[in-house]
C-alpha positions, 0 to 999 in steps of 0.5 A, spaced: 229 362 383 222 365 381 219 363 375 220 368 369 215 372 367 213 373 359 212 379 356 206 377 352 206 384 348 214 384 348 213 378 344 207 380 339 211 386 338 217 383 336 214 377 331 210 382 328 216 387 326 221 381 324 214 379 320 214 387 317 221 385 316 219 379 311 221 374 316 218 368 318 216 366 326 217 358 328 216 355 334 222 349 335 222 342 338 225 345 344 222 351 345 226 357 342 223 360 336 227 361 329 226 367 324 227 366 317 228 369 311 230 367 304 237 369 303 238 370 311 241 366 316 236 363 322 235 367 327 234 363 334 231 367 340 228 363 346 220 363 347 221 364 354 227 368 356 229 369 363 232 376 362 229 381 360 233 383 355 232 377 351 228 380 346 232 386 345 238 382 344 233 378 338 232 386 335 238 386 335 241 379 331 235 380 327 238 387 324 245 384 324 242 378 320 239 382 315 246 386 315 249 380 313 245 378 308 245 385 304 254 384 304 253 378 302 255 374 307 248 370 308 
């Protein structure tokens, strides 16, 4: 098994747009990162994923949270 590789960028691009969104970024206990909004549920996402599809799938819990939300369903 080989070590995951952190996108550095990746990471920055997406706290900055959950940011743009009004969410908050925070670093866990466990290292996994929790984005908050009032009025929204958390989003969890880990701070190292090892598959590289882990941050599109936080872009995409991020929007289906704000979905939520807007429906009423926080």
């Amino acid at each position: 098994m080989t070590t995951p590789v952190r996108k550095g960028s990746d990471f920055r691009e997406l706290v900055e747009w959950a940011k743009a969104l009004g969410f908050t970024c925070d670093l866990t206990g466990g290292d996994h990162l929790v984005f908050r909004r009032p009025n929204t549920r958390q989003v969890f996402a880990s701070y190292t994923p090892s598959c590289k599809y882990a941050r599109k799938k936080t872009r995409r819990d991020i929007l289906r949270a704000l979905a939520e939300a807007e429906n009423g369903r926080s």
